[in-house]
C-alpha atoms as one frame of an Amber mdcrd trajectory, in Angstrom:
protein
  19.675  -4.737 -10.941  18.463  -4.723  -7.337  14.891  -5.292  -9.020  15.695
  -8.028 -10.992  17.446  -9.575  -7.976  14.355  -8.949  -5.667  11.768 -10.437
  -8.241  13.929 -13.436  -8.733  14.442 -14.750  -4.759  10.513 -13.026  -4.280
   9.484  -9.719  -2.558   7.994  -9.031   0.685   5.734  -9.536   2.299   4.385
 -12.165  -0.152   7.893 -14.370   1.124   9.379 -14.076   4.706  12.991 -12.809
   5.123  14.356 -17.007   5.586  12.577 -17.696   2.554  14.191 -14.910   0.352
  17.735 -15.931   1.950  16.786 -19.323   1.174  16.361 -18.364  -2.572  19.516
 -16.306  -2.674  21.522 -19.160  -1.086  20.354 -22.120  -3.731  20.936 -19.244
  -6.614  24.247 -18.202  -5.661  25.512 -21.911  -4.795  24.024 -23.452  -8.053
  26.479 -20.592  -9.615  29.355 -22.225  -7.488  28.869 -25.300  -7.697  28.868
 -24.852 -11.678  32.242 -23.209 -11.464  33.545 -25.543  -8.788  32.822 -27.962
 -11.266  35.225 -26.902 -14.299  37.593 -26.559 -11.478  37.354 -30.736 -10.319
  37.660 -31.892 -13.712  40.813 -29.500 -13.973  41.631 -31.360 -10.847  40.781
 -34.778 -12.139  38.672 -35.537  -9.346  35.814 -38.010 -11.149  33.912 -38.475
  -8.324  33.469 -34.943  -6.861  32.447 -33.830 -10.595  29.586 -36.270 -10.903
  28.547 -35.438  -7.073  29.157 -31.126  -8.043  26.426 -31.918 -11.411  24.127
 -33.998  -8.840  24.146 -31.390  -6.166  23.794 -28.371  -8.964  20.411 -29.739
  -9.770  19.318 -30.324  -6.511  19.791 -26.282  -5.330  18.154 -25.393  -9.046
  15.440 -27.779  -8.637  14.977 -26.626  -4.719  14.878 -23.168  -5.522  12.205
 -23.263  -8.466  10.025 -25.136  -5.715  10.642 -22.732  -2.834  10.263 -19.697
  -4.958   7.329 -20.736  -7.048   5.447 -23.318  -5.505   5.999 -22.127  -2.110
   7.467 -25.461  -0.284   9.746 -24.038   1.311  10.290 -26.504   4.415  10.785
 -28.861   2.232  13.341 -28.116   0.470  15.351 -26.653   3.020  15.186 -30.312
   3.892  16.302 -31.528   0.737  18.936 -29.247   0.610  20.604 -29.713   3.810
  20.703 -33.598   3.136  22.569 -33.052  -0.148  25.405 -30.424   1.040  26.180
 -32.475   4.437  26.224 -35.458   1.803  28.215 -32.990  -0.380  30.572 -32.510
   2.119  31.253 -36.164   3.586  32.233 -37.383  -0.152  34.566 -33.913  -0.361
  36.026 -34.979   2.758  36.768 -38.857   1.555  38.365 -37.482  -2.174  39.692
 -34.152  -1.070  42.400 -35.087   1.006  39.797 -35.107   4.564  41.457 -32.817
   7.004  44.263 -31.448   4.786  41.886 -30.441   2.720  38.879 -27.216   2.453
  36.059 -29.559   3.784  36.222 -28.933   7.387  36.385 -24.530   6.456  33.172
 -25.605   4.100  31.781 -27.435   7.317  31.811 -23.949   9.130  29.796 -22.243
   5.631  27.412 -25.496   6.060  26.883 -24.791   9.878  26.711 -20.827   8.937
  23.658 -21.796   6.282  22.023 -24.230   9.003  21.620 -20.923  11.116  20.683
 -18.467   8.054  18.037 -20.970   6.497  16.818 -23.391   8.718  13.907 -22.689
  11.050  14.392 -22.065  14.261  12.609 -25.142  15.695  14.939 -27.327  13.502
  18.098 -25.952  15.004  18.038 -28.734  17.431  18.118 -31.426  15.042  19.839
 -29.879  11.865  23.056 -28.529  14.357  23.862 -31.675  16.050  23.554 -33.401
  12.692  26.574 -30.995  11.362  28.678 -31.571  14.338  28.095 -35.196  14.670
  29.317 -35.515  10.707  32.466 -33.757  11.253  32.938 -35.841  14.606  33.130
 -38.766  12.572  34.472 -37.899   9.862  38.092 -36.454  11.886  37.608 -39.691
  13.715  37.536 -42.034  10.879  39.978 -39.897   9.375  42.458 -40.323  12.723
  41.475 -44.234  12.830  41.785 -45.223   9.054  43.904 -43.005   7.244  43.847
 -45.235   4.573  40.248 -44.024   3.521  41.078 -40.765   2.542  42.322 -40.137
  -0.911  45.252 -37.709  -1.298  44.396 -35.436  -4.530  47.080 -32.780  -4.222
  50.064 -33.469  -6.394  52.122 -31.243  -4.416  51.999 -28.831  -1.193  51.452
 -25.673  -4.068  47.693 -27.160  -5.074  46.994 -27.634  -1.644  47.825 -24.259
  -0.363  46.326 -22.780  -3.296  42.838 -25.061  -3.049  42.492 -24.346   0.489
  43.029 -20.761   0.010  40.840 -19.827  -2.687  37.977 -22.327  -0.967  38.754
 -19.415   2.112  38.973 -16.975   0.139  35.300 -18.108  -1.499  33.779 -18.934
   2.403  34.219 -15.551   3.296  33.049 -13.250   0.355  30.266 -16.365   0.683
  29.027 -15.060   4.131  29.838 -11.759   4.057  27.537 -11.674   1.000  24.841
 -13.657   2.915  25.661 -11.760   6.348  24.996  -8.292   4.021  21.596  -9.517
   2.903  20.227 -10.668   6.398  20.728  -7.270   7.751  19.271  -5.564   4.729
  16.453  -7.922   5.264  16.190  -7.223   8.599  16.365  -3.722   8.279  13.766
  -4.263   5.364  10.986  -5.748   7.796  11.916  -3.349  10.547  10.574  -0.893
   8.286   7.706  -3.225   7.207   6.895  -3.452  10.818   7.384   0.623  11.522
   4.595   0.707   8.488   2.558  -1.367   9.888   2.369   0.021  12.928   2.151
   3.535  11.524  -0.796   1.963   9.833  -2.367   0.965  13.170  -2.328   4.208
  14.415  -3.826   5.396  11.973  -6.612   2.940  11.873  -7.004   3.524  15.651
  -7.130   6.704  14.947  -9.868   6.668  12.745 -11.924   4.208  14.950 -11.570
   6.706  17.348 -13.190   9.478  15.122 -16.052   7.070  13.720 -17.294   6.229
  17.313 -16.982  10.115  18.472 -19.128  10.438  15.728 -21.830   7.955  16.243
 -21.739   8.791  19.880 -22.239  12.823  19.802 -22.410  14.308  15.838 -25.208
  11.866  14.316 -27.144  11.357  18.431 -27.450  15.605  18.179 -29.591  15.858
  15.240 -31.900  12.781  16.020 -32.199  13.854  19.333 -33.755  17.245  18.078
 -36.009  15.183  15.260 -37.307  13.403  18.198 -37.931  16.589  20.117 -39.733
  17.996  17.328 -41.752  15.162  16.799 -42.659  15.006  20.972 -43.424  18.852
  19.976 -46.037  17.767  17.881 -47.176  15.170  19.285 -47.832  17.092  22.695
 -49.036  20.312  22.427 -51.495  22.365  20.452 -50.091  24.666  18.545 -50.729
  27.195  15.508 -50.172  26.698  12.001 -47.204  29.336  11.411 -45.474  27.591
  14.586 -46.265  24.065  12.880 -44.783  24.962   9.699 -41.653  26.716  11.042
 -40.804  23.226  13.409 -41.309  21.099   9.899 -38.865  23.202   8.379 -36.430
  23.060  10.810 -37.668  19.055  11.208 -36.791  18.672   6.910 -33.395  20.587
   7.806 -32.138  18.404  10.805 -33.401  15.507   8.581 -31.638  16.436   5.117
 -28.615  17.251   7.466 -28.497  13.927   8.788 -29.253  12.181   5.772 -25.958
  13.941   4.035 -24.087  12.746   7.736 -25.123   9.345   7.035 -24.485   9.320
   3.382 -20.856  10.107   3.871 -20.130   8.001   6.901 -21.425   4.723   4.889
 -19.605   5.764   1.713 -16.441   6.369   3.665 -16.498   3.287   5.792 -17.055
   0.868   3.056 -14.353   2.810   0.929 -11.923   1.906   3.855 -13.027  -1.582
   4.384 -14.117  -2.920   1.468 -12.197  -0.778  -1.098 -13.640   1.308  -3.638
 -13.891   0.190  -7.378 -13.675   3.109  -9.714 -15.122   2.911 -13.265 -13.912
   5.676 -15.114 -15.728   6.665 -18.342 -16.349   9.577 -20.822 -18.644  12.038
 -19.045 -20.528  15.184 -19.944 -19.871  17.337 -17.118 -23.233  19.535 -17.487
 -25.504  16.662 -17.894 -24.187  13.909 -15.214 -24.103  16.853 -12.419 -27.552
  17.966 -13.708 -29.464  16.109 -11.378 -27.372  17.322  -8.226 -27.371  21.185
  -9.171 -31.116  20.786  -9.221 -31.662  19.335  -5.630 -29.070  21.637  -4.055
 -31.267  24.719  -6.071 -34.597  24.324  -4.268 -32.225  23.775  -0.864 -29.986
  27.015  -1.214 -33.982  28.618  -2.081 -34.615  28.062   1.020 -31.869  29.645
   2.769 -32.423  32.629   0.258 -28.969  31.918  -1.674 -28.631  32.611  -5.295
 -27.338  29.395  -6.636 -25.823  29.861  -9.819 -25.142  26.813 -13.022 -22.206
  28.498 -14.714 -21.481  24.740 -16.174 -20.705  24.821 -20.092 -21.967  22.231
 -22.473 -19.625  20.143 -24.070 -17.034  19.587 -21.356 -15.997  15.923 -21.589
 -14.096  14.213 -18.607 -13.086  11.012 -17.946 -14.431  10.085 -14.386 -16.481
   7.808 -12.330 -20.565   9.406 -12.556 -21.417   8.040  -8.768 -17.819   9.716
  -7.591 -18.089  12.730  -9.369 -21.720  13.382  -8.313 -20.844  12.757  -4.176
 -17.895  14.746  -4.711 -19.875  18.121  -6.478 -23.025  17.403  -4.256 -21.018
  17.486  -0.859 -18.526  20.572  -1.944 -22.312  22.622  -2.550 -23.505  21.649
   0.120 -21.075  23.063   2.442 -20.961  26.036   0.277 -24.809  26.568   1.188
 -23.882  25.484   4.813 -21.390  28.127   5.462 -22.970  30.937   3.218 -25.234
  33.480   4.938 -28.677  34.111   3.450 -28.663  36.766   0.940 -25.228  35.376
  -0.335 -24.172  33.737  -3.491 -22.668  30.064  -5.044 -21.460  30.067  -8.394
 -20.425  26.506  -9.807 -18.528  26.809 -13.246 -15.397  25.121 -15.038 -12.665
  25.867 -17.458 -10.029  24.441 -19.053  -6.243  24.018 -17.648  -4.495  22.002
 -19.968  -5.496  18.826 -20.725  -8.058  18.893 -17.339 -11.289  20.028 -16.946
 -11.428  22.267 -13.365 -14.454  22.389 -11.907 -14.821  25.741  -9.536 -17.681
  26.402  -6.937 -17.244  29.384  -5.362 -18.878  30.944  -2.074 -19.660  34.238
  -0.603 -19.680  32.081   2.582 -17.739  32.814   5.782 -14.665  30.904   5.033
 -12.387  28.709   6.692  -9.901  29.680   9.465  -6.499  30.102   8.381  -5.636
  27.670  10.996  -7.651  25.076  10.160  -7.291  25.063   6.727  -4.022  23.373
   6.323  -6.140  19.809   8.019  -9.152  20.320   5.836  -8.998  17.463   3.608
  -8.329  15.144   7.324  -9.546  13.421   9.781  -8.022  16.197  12.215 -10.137
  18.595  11.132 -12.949  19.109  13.308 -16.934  19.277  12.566 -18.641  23.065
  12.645 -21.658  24.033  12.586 -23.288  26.057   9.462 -24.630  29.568   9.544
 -28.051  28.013  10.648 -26.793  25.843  12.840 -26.050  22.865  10.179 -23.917
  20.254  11.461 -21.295  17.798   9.632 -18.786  15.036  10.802 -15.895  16.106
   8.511 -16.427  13.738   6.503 -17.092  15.542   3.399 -13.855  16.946   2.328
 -11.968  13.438   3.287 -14.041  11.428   0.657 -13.962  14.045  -1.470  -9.774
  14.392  -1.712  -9.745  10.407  -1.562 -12.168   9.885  -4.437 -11.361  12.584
  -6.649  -7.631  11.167  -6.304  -8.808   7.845  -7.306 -10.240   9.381 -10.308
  -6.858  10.439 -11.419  -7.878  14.073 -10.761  -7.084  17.174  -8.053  -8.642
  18.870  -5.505  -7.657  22.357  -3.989  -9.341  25.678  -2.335  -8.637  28.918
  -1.227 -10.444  30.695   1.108 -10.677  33.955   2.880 -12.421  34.212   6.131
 -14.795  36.406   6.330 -14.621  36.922   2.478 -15.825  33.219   0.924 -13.857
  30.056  -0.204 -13.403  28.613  -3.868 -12.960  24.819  -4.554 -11.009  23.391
  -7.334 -11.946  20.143  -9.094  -9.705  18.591 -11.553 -10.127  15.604 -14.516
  -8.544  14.800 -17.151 -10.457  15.471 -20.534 -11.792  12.503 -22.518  -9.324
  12.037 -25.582 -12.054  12.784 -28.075 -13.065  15.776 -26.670  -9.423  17.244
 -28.020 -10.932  18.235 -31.191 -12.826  20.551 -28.722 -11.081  21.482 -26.494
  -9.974  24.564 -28.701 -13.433  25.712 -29.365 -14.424  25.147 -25.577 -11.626
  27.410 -24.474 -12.817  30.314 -27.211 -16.372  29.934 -25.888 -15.535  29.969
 -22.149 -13.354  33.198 -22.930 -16.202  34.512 -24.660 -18.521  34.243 -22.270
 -16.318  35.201 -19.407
């Protein structure tokens, strides 16, 4: 119910708080005026039937402009010109001061303050007292004008009460939804401010970044190059400064990579095309670059992958999210150690698990490792990262519909956990996969 009630007077933030009371108001008085109109015929009261019809169209036709073509100023307009019209007729045929008009006067001034912008007060308020000015003065002064429609002093009693009786509920229903409105955009504005932290936050850790992680390593690429440059010097010393020259550059290269991808994914957004994927041949490419890299630190990096795992995933996601959870396992593995990268089946997901003989992560550390608050660290060789990795990693393998998780044992190694769903053809499978991965477990 409260749904269907918030899609029909509009949600925020796409309408502002008067503009959603504005709604309400034209709904719930159209539903009024309807049943105030059965009750004027009862009445016999001609004119005040034909004026209740008149006004009924004018809320339903104001509130189907307001709440889908957005002119709202408008017919807040319109709609204060027909109820203080409304109300000077009630007042002529429904008995003027003996009557309900002057408590309906108070619900018209209580809707001037609920609906009406602020910089209108100063025209739409005067208008409502100077009406009901006249009206008790033209009343006092020419008594004659003013039809009597109560039979007897029962009716009366009974109109006037139930019209109270109505004016209350009225704005105690209205005075309800303001404050729930109000509490709803203090917690829009708590949200957004939240939000702003965050994002200040985050500035905060891009430009420590730029100014210190990504200046280290080109700072030592241009000492190596002034190296060079400079001084004479033998072939075994040459060849050891372009190693570490190719290292500081691949390192920087993988920095770069992830800053760009993760600072267009949070300004720009990120568009995910998920498709059927074979997870041995789409991560191919990536096992092969990270092989003659782990070489080179003398780690034994090990393609456990099975053919004829299908997932449904994004190729570019998956790729940056396997390429940077490898490369920190080489980062933080000692030469002589060992990376295994293999899946299985769990359910109706395909886990992908790369596992490291590496150093592992600090037990208090690890429960920030997939956030900005975790800090950068340097490899086993000196390797440096921005933290980075992990963040796009948990943010796009989320956006793939999938899971991430680790454990790790300092001192002992770590072991990621990659989750997708399997592609819905590759059910026929999937039974067949599991037999073979058993088998050749």
């Amino acid at each position: 119910m409260r749904s269907f009630w918030a899609s029909i007077i509009g949600r925020p933030p796409g309408f502002s708080l008067e503009a959603r009371i504005f709604n309400a108001i034209c709904l719930t008085s159209a539903v009024c005026l309807f049943l105030t109109f059965f009750l004027n015929i009862l009445l016999g009261i001609q004119q005040l039937v034909i004026l209740m019809a008149a006004i009924f169209i004018i809320a339903v036709i104001c509130y189907y402009y307001a709440r889908f073509k957005m002119k709202l100023n408008a017919c807040v307009i319109v709609y204060m010109i027909a109820i203080n019209g409304l109300l000077i007729v009630n007042f002529k045929y429904n008995s003027g001061i003996n009557g309900p008009t002057l408590l309906i006067f108070i619900l018209s001034y209580f809707l001037t303050l609920s609906i009406v912008p602020q910089k209108q007060y100063w025209f739409w308020i005067p208008v409502n007292l100077l009406i009901v000015f006249c009206l008790l003065l033209i009343g006092y002064k020419y008594p004659a004008t003013i039809i009597n429609t109560y039979a007897d002093t029962k009716s009366r009693f009974i109109d006037v009460g139930s019209t109270y009786v109505f004016i209350t509920i009225f704005i105690f229903l209205v005075t309800v939804y303001v404050r729930k409105g109000y509490r709803t955009e203090q917690k829009l504005v708590e949200q957004k401010a939240t939000e702003l932290e965050i994002a200040n936050d985050t500035k905060d850790k891009l430009f420590s970044i730029l100014a210190h992680d990504l200046r280290s390593p080109l700072a030592s690429i241009q000492n190596y190059l002034e190296i060079l440059s400079e001084f004479n010097i033998d072939e075994t010393e040459r060849l050891s400064i372009n190693k570490a020259l190719l290292n500081s550059t691949r390192n920087t290269q993988q920095m770069l990579g992830n800053l760009l991808f993760w600072s267009r994914s949070q300004m720009e957004g990120v568009t995910v095309n998920l498709v059927k994927l074979n997870l041995k041949e789409i991560l191919q490419s990536t096992f092969q670059v990270h092989q003659t890299i782990a070489e080179e630190k003398d780690i034994q990096l090990t393609d456990n992958l099975k053919n004829g795992c299908l997932v449904i995933a994004d190729a570019d996601m998956l790729q940056l999210i396997v390429r940077n959870l490898i490369n920190n396992a080489i980062k933080f593995t000692r030469p002589g150690g060992e990376i295994i990268v293999s899946d299985d089946i769990v359910g109706d997901n395909c886990r992908i698990i790369i596992k490291d003989s590496g150093i592992g992560i600090p037990y208090q550390q690890q429960t920030d490792i997939f956030s900005l608050k975790a800090s950068s660290t340097f490899g086993t060789k000196n390797e440096k990262g921005v933290g980075l990795g992990l963040v796009l990693c948990k943010e796009f393998t989320e956006l793939q519909n999938g899971s991430i998780s680790f454990e790790s044992k300092p001192g002992v190694g770590t072991t990621f956990y990659v989750s997708f769903k399997l592609a819905h053809d590759a059910s026929n499978n999937k039974v067949e996969l599991e037999e073979k991965l058993v088998k050749e477990a």
